[in-house]
GULUM-499951 format. One record per residue: residue in three letters; x, z, y of N, C-alpha, C, O, CB in turn. Coordinates in steps of 0.2 Angstrom, whole numbers, plus 5000, padded with zeros to 4 digits. Each point is the difference from the previous one (the first is absolute). Glycine has a CB too. Example, Ala and Ser with C-alpha at 12.3 -4.5 7.8 and 13.67 -1.06 7.14 Angstrom:
BEGIN
ALA506650394972499650005006500450005006500550034999498650034995 SER500749905011500450015006499650035005500350015006500349894991 
! end
This chain:
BEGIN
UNK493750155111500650024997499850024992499550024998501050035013 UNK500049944985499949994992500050114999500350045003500649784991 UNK498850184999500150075001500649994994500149954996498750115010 UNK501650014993500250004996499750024993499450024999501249995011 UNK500150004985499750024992500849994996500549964999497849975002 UNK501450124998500650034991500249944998499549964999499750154995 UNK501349875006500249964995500750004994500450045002498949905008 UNK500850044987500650024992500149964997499749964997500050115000 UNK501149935004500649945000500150034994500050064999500649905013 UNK499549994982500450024993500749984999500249945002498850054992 UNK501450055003500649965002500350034992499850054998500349945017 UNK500449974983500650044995500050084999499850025005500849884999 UNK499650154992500550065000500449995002500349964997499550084997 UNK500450015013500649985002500149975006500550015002499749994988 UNK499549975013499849995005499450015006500049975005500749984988 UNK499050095004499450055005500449995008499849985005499750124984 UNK501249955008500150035009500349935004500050005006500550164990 UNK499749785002500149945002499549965004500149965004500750064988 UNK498550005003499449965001499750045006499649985004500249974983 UNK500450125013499750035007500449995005499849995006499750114988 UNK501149895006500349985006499749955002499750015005501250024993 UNK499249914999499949945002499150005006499949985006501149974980 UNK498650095008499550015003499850045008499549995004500449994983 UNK500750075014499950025005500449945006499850005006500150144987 UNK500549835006500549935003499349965002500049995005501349994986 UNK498250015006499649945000499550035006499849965004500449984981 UNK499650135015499750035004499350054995499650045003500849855007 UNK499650114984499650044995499750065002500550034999500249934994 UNK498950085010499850075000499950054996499450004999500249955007 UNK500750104991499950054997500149994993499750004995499550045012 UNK501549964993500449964995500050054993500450055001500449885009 UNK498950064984500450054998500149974990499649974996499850145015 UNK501249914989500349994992499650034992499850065000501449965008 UNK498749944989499850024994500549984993500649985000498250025007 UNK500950014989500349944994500049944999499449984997500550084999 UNK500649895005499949944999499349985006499649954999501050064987 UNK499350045019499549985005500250045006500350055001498849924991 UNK500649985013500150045009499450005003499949955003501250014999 UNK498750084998499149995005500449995008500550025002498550104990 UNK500549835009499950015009499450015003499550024998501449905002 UNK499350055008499249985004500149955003500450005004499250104997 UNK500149854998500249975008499249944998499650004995502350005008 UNK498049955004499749974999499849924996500549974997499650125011 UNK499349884992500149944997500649965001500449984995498450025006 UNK501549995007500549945002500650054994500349974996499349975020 UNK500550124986500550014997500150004992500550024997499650035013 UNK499449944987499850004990500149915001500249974994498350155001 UNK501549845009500349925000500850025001500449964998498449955008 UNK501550144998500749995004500150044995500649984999499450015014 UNK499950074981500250034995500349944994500649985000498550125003 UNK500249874993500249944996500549985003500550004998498449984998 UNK501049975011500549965000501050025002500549974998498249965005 UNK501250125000500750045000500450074997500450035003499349915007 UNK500150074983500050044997500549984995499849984994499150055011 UNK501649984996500549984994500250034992500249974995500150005015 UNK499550114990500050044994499150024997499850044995501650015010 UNK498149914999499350014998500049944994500449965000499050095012 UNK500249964983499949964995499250005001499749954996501550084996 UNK498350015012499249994999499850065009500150065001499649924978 UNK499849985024499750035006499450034996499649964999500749965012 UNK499650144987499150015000499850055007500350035004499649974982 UNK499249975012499650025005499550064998499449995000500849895004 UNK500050184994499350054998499450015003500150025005500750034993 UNK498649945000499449995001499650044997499449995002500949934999 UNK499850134993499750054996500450044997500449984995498849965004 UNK500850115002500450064995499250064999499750025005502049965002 UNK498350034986499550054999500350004992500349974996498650015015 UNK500750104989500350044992499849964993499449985001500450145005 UNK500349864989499649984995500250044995500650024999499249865005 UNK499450144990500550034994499649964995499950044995500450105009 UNK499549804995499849974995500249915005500249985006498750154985 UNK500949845000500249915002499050005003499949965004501449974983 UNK498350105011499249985003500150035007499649975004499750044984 UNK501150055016499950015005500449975003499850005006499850084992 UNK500949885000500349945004499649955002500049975005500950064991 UNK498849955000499649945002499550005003499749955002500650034990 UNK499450105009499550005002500250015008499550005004499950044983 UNK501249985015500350015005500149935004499749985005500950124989 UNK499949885001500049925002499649965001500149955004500650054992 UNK498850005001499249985001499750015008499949965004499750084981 UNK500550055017499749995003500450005009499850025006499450034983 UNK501349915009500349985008499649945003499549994997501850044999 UNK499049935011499849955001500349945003500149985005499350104994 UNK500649914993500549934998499749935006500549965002499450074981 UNK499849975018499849955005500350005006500049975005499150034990 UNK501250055004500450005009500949994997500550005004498650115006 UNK500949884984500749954999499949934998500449965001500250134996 UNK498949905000499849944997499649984998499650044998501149965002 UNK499049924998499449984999500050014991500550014996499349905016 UNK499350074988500149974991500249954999500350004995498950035001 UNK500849905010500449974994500749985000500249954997498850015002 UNK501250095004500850025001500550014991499750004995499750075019 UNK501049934987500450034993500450075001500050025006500249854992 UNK500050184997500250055002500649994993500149954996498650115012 UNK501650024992500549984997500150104999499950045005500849805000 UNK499450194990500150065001500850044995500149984995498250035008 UNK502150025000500550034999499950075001499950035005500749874997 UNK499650144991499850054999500750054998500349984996498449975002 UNK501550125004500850024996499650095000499750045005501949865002 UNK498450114988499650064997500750054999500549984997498449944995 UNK501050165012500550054997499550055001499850035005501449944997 UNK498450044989499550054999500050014994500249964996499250015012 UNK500550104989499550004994499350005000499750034995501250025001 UNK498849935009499549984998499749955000499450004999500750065003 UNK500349874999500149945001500649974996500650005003498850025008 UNK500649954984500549994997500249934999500649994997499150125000 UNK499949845006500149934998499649975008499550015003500350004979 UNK501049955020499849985005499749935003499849985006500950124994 UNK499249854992499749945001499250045000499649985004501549924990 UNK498750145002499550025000499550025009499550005002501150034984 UNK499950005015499750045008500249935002499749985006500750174996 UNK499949814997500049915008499350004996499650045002502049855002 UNK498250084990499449994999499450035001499649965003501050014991 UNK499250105006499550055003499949985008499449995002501050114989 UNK500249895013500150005005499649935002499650005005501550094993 UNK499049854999499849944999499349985000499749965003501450044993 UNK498750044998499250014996499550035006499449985000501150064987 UNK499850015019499750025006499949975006499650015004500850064991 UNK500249895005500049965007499549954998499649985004501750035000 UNK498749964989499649924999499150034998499549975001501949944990 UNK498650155007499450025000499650015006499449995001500950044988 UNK500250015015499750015007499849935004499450005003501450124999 UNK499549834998499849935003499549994996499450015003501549955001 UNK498950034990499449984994499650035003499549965003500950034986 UNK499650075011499350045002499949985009499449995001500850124988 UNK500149895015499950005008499949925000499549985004501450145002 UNK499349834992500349935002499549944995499749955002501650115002 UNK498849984990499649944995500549964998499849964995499250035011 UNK501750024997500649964997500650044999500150065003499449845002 UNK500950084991500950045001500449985000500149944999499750134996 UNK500849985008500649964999500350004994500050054996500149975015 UNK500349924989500449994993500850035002500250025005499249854991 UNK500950144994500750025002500449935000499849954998500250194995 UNK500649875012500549944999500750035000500350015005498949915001 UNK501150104989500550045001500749955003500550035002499050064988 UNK500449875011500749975003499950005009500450035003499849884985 UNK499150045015500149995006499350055002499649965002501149924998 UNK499250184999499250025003500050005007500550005003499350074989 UNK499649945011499950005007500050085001500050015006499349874996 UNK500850184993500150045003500250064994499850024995499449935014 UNK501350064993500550054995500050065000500350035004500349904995 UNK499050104995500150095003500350034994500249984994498550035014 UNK501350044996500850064995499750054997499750035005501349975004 UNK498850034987499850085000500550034996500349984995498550005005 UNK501450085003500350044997499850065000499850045004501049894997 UNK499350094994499750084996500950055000500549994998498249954989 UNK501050125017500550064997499650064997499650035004501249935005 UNK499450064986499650044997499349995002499849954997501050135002 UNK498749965007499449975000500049975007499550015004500050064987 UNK500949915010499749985008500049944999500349984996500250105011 UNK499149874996500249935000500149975007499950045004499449954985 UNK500949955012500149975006499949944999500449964997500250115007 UNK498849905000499949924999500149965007499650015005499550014984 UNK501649935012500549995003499649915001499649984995501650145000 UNK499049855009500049925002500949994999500350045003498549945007 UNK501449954986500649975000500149975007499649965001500450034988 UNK500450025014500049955005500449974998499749955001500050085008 UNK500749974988500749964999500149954993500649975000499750145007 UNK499049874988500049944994500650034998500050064999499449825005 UNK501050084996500649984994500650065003500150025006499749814992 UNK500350194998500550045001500649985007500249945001499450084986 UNK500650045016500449955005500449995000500249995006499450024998 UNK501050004989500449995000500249915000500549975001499550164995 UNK499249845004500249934999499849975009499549995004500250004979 UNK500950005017500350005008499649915000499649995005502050104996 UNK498549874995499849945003500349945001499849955001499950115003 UNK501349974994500549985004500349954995500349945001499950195008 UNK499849894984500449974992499649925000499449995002500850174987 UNK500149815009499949924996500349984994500049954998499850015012 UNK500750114988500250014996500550054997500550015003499149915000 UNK500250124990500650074999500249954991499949954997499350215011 UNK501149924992500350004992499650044999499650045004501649954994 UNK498850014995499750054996500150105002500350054999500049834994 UNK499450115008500050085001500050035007500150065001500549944988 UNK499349965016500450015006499550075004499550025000501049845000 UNK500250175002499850075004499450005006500049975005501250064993 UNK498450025000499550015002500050005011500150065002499750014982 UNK500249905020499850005007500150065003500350015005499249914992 UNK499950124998499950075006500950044996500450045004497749994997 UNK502049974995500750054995500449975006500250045004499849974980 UNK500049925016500849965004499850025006500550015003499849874990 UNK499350135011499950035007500250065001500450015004498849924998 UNK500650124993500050075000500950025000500350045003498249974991 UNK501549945001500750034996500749985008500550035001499049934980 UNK500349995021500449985007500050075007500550025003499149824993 UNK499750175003499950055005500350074998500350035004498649914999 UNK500950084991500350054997501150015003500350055002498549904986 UNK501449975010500650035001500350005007500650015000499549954989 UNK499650025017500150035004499949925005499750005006501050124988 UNK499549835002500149955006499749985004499449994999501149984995 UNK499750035013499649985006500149935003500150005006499750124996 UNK500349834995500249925003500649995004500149955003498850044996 UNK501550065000500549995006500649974999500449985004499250125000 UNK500649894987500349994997499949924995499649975000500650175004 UNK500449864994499849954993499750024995500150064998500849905004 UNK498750014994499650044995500349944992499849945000498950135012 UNK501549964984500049954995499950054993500350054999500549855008 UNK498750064988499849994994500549974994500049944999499050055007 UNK501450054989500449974998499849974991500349974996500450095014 UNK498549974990499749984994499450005004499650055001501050014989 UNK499249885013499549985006499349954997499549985004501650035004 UNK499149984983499449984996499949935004500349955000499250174996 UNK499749895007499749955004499850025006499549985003500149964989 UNK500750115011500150025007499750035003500050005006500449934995 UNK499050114995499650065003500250045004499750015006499850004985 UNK501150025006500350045006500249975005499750035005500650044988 UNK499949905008500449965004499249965008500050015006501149954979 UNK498750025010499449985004499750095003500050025006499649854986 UNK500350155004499750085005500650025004499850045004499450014987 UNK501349935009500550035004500249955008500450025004500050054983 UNK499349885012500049935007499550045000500150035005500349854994 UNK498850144998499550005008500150105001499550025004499349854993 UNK501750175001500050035002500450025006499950055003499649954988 UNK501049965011500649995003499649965007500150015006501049994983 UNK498649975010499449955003499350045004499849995005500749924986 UNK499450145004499550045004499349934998499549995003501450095009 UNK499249894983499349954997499550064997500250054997500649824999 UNK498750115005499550054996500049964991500149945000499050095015 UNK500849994982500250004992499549954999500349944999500050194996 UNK499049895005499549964997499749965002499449984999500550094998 UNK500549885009499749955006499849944997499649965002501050075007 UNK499849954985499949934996499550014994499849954996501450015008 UNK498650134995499350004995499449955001499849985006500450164993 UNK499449824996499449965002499550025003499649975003500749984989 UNK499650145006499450035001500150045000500650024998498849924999 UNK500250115004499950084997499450015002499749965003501350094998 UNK498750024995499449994997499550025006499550014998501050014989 UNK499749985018499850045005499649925002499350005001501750135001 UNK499349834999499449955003499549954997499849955001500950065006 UNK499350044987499249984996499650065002499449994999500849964990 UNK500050105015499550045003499649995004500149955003500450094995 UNK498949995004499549995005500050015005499550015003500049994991 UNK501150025007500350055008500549965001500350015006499550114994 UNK500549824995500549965003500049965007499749955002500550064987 UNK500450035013500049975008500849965002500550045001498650085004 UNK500949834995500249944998500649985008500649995000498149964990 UNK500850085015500749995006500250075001500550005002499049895005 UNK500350164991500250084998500649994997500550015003498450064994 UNK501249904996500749994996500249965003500650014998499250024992 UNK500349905014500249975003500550035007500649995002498549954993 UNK500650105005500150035007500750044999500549995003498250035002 UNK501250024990500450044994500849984998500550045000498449974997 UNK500949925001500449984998500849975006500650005000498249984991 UNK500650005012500549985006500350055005500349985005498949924995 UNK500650184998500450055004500650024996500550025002498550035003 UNK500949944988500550014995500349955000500650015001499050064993 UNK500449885006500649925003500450035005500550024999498649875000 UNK500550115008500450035005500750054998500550015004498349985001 UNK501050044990500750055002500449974993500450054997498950095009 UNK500749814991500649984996500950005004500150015006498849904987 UNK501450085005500750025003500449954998499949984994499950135006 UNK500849865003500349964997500650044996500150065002499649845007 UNK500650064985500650054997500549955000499949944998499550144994 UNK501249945010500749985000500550044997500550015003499149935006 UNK500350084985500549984993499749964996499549965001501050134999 UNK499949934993499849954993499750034996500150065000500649875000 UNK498750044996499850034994500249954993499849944999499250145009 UNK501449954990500349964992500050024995500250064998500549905007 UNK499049984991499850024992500349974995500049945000499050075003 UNK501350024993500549984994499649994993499650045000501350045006 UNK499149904990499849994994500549954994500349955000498650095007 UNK500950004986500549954996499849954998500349954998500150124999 UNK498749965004499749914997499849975006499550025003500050024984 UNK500849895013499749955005499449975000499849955004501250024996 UNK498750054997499249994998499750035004499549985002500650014986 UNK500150095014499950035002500050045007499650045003500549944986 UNK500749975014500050005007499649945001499750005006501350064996 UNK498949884994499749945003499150035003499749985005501249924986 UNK498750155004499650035001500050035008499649985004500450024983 UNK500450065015500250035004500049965008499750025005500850044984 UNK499849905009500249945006499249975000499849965004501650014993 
! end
């Protein structure tokens, strides 16, 4: 049996207490609200059933270290002394993302760097080799975030943000963000029972988030990846398995969802 572990859904302001619903719906343990975050518990299958059915999350982390720091040398020397090898190899790639609220830390490309300088020197010295940065596709994406002095160094499970569903082959300019257009539908109450129409519907973000919520489709099923199966614990018929319990409970919808716009450029997108 997998054990459990802490895990932290980021989401918009404003939608915390939406993102803890949803999480206690999905089956989440020890649910609780922050800013622009919602700690849970649950296990590995459920950090694949998080990412993939999670409609107001925008990133899954996984915490792995929280300890005090009061200088940029004791962080590193901190980070230095974890053990990076039970997330990944040297000749793996890594990627680090860092959001600093300190006055003792004041620059937060600096702390992804420190943070970076620790991980590649700890392999140099144990291995004889290191891992490189790849900031677009890494095999392993970690988060640190500083509050005054506390730090927490977190695993992405989730790469690319998730508001990118998978689903677009084509927008306008500017088009509304996935997780807003999900949140802002849930927000107003509707529960699929009705007609649902957009009468400034752009390229049909909302519109699309409002079929697979009336449907009960999980959000993120057409993503290519997430970052979770470059891991070294990825378990491949686990998220299979996963997937196919959240298929199970999609729902058919019989009303309409209709989108209006003035520019035809823009419903041809939509469509």
């Amino acid at each position: 049996m997998e054990d459990n572990f802490k895990m932290v859904a980021k989401t918009l302001f404003g939608f915390e207490e939406l993102l803890a619903k949803e999480l206690v719906q999905l089956g989440a343990q020890d649910v609780k609200q922050g800013i622009r975050n919602v700690s849970f518990v649950g296990d590995k299958g459920f950090m694949y059933k998080a990412n993939l059915g999670l409609r107001t999350a925008i990133k899954i982390l996984k915490p792995i270290k929280t300890f005090k720091v009061i200088s940029e040398q004791d962080l590193y020397e901190k980070v230095y002394g974890m053990k990076w090898d039970r997330y990944m190899r040297a000749s793996q790639t890594l990627a680090i993302d860092a959001t600093v609220h300190s006055h003792i830390f004041t620059h937060s490309k600096y702390i992804a760097l420190k943070t970076k300088d620790a991980i590649v020197d700890k392999f140099r010295e144990t291995t004889g080799d290191r891992p490189n940065v790849d900031l677009r596709f890494p095999d392993l994406k970690i988060n640190v975030h500083i509050d005054r002095s506390l730090c927490t160094i977190s695993l992405d499970s989730s790469g690319e943000s998730l508001h990118r569903r998978g689903y677009k082959t084509a927008t306008n300019i500017a088009p509304i963000n996935e997780v807003l257009a999900a949140g802002l539908i849930l927000l107003s109450g509707w529960d699929g029972q009705t007609d649902f129409m957009d009468p400034m519907c752009g390229s049909g973000t909302i519109l699309a988030e409002a079929a697979m919520i009336a449907c009960n489709i999980p959000p993120n099923l057409m993503r290519k990846e997430f970052a979770f199966e470059r891991w070294q614990d990825w378990d491949v018929d686990l998220f299979e398995t996963i997937e196919e319990s959240l298929l199970k409970k999609t729902r058919d919808f019989h009303h309409e969802i209709i989108g209006y716009d003035k520019s035809p450029s823009a419903v041809r997108k939509a469509k």
